[in-house]
C-alpha positions, 0 to 999 in steps of 0.5 A: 500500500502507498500512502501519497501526500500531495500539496496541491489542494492548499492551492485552492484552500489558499484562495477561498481563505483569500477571499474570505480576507478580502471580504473583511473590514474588520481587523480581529486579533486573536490572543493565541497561547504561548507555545510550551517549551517542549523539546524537539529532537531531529534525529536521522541518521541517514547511510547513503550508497556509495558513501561510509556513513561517518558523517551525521547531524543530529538538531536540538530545539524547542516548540514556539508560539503559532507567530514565531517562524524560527523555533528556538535552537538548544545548545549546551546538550550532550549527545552520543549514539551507541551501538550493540557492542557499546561503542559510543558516537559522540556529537559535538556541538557545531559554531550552528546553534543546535546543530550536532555533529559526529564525523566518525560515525560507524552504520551496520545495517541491522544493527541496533543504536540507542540515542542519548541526549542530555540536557538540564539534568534531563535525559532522552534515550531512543533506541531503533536498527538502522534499515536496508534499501534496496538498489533503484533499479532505474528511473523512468520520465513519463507525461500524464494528465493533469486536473486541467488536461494538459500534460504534465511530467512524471518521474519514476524510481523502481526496486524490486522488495524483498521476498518473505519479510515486510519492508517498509520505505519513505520517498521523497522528491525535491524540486525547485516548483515544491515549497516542500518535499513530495512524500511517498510511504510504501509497505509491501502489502501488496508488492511482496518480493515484486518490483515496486514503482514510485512515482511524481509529478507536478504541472510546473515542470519544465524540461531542465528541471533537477528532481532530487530523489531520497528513497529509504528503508524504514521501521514499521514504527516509523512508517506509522509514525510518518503518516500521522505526522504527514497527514497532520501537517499537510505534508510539511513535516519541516513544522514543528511535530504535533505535540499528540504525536508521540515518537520513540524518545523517552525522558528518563527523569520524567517519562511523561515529558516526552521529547518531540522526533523520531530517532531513526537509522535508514540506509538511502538511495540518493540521486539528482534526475534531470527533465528531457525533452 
């Protein structure tokens, strides 16, 4: 089964709320409550083919108020990863403000890590295996109709899953005509041990266009925890995550108090494709 998130419907939701602005004479201001303080980990360690995986981030901020743009980033936290074997990953604070760094970072897939992050005498563990993909087999361009008859590009990854075992693999596609990523959850339901095809389009591609493509191997957790987050966000899981949506971190002082993310480990295919004529 695939479970599609597409933006094109804010579209028009975006011009009735325009109209309805417009319409307006009154200028009403809404008392809204101050964002609470919770923390906000964004923790994917990310192995792409065809490199060693050493180097990985791991971000640290805080909710904030419905009119405040940036959230607050947190420093002064620290931050390993441990494996199996009970070697430790160590991330260092960069001169970025809540951003982490490791550079001697160690993938197995397969293999199990715990997530350990301290701060303010509160400690958050996660713990997950890092998750195969298989190789994209190619990638096809294609013309489809679009709402208004025209034709529109598509653009396709195909992989063959995995036979006898349930697999489960987040896409997304980046284009320069998207404010976000398109993504695409997959579980082999219905593909088990065949080849599965993914695929994107948009009405503003143009021939010369470069579409990113990141294709990875998920837990079913996270692939569960995916969907409710891209379902409640529209799609836009750059915002800060719905504080009903709990992930896998934990606070151990205080397990109702719960940081905000996913620790996930995902191997990656990762490829730029360009637009033909």
């Amino acid at each position: 089964m695939k479970t599609i998130i597409k933006l094109k419907k804010l579209k028009y939701v975006g011009i009735l709320v325009l109209l309805f602005l417009c319409s307006c004479e009154d200028v009403i201001d809404v008392d809204l409550e101050t964002g609470d303080s919770t923390i906000v980990i964004d923790a994917e360690i990310l192995w792409k083919k065809g490199t060693d995986g050493s180097l990985q981030t791991i971000r640290i901020s805080r909710m904030t108020d419905y009119y405040n743009p940036e959230p607050p980033k947190v420093s002064g936290a620290q931050v390993y990863i441990e494996d199996s074997n009970g070697d430790l990953f160590t991330f260092n604070e960069s001169s970025q403000s809540g951003l982490y760094i490791c550079d001697n970072f160690i993938p197995q897939l397969n293999e199990s890590y715990t997530l350990n992050v301290t701060l303010e005498d509160q400690t958050f563990t996660a713990s997950e295996k890092l998750m195969p993909v298989p190789e994209i087999n190619r990638v096809e361009q294609d013309y489809v109709k679009g709402f208004s008859g025209d034709e529109n590009f598509e653009v396709s990854i195909f992989y063959d899953d995995s036979e006898n075992q349930a697999n489960f693999y987040l896409t997304d596609f980046k284009a320069n005509v998207l404010q976000y990523p398109e993504y695409i959850l997959t579980d082999d339901d219905f593909y088990n041990g065949n080849e599965i095809e993914n695929n994107f389009s948009n009405e503003d591609l143009v021939v010369g266009d470069t579409i990113e493509i990141m294709h990875r191997g998920v837990s079913e957790q996270f692939y569960n925890y995916m969907n409710l987050v891209l379902e409640t966000t529209s799609s836009n899981p750059f915002s800060t995550p719905p504080a009903n949506i709990r992930g896998n971190i934990i606070n151990q002082n205080s397990p109702d108090e719960y940081a905000l993310g996913y620790f996930r480990l995902c191997e990656a295919n990762h490829l730029l494709y360009i637009l033909e004529e």
